[in-house]
C-alpha positions as CSV (number, residue, x, y, z in Angstrom):
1,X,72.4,45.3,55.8
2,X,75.7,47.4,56.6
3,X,78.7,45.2,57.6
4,X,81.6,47.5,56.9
5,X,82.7,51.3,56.2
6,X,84.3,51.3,53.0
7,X,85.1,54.7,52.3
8,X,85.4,57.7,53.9
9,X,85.0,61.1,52.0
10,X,87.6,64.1,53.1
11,X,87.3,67.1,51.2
12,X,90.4,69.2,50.8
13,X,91.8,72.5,49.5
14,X,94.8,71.2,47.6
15,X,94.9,67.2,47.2
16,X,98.4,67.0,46.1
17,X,99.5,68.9,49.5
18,X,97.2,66.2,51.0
19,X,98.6,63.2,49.4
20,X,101.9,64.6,50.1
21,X,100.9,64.7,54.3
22,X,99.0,61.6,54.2
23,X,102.0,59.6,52.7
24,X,105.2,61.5,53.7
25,X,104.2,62.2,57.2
26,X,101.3,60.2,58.3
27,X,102.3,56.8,56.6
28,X,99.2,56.2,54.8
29,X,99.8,54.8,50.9
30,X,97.7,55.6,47.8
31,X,95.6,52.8,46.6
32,X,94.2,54.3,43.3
33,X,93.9,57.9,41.3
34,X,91.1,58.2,39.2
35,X,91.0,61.9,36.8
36,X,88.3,62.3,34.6
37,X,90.0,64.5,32.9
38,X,87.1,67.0,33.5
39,X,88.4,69.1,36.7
40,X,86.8,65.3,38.9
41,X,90.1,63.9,40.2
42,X,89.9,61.6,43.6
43,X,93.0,60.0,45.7
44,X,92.2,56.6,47.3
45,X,94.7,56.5,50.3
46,X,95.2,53.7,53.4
47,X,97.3,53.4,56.2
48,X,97.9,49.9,54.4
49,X,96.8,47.7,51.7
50,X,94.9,45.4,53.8
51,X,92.9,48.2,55.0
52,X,89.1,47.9,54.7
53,X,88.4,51.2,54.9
54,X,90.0,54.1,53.2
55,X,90.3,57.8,52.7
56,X,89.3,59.3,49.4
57,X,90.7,62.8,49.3
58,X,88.4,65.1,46.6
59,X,88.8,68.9,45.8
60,X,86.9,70.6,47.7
61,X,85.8,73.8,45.4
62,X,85.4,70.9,42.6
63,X,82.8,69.2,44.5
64,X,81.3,72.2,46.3
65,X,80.2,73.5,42.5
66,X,79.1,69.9,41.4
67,X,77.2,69.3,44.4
68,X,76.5,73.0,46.7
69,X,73.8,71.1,48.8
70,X,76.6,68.4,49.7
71,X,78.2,68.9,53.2
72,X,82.0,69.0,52.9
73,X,83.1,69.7,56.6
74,X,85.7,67.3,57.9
75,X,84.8,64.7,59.3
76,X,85.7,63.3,63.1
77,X,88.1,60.4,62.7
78,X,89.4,58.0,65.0
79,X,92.2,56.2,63.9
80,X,93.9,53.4,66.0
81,X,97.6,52.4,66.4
82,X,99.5,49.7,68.3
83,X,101.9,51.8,69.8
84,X,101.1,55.4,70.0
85,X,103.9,56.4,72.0
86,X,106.1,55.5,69.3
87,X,103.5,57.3,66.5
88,X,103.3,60.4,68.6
89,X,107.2,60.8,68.6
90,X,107.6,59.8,64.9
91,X,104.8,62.2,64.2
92,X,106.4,64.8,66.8
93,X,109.7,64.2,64.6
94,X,107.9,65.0,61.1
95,X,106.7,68.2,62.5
96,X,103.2,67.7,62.1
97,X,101.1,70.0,64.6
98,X,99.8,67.3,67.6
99,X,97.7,67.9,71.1
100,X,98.8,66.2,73.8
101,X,98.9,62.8,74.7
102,X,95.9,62.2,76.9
103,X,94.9,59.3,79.2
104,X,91.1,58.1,78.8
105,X,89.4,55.1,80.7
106,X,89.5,53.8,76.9
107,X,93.3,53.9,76.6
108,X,95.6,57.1,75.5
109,X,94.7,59.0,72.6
110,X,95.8,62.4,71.0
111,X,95.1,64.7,68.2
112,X,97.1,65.8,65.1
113,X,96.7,68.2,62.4
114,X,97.3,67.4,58.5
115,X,98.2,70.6,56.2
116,X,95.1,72.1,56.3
117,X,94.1,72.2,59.9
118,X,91.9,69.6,59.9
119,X,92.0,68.0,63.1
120,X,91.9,64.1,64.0
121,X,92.4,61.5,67.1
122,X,94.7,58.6,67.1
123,X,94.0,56.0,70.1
124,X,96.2,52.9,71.0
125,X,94.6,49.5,70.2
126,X,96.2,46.5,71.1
C-alpha cells in the first residue's frame, strides 16, 4: 500500500540554473547531490528539511539517452503556502515570471515560472 509521495522527478535543461532558481528565488534547500561520476548527476531539493516529499532535479538529455522510452515532460505541481500574498510579492520582487493571483472556491492560487518555462501553481493552505 501507498501512504506517501516521496519523490517527485523534474527533468531539466541545465540543473545548476535550476538549483540556482529553486534555492535563490523560490526558497527551496538542497537535501543531497549524488554524481556518479559517469554524466548521472541528480539534486534532491525541499522547500524544507522536514519536507516529506521532494524535488529531484535530473538532466534532461542525460536521462532522455539512458532511458528514450521514459516521459520527461514537466510535471503539474501544486505547491501550498500559508500566506501567498506575501509569496506572490516576495516572488514578484525576485523577478520570477508569475500569473495572476486568482480566487478559486478552494482558496487563491497562482502560477509561476522557474528558468526554464516550466510552469507551476502555488495555493494558500492554512
Amino acid at each position: 500500500m501507498i501512504n506517501k509521495v516521496g519523490q517527485i522527478m523534474l527533468y531539466v535543461n541545465n540543473q545548476d540554473e535550476a538549483v540556482q532558481f529553486w534555492t535563490e528565488k523560490a526558497g527551496f534547500i538542497v537535501v543531497s547531490e549524488e554524481d556518479n561520476g559517469q554524466g548521472f548527476r541528480w539534486i534532491e531539493i525541499a522547500p524544507t528539511k522536514e519536507a516529506e516529499t521532494s524535488i529531484i532535479l535530473h538532466n534532461k538529455e542525460f536521462i532522455a539517452k539512458m532511458q528514450p522510452e521514459l516521459n520527461l515532460n514537466t510535471p503539474s505541481l501544486m505547491f501550498f503556502s500559508e500566506d501567498l500574498d506575501q509569496l506572490y510579492k516576495d516572488f514578484s520582487d525576485k523577478k520570477i515570471t508569475l500569473g495572476e493571483m486568482v480566487s478559486m472556491p478552494s482558496g487563491k492560487v497562482f502560477n509561476f515560472a522557474d528558468n526554464e518555462n516550466n510552469y507551476f501553481a502555488v495555493m494558500e493552505r492554512k
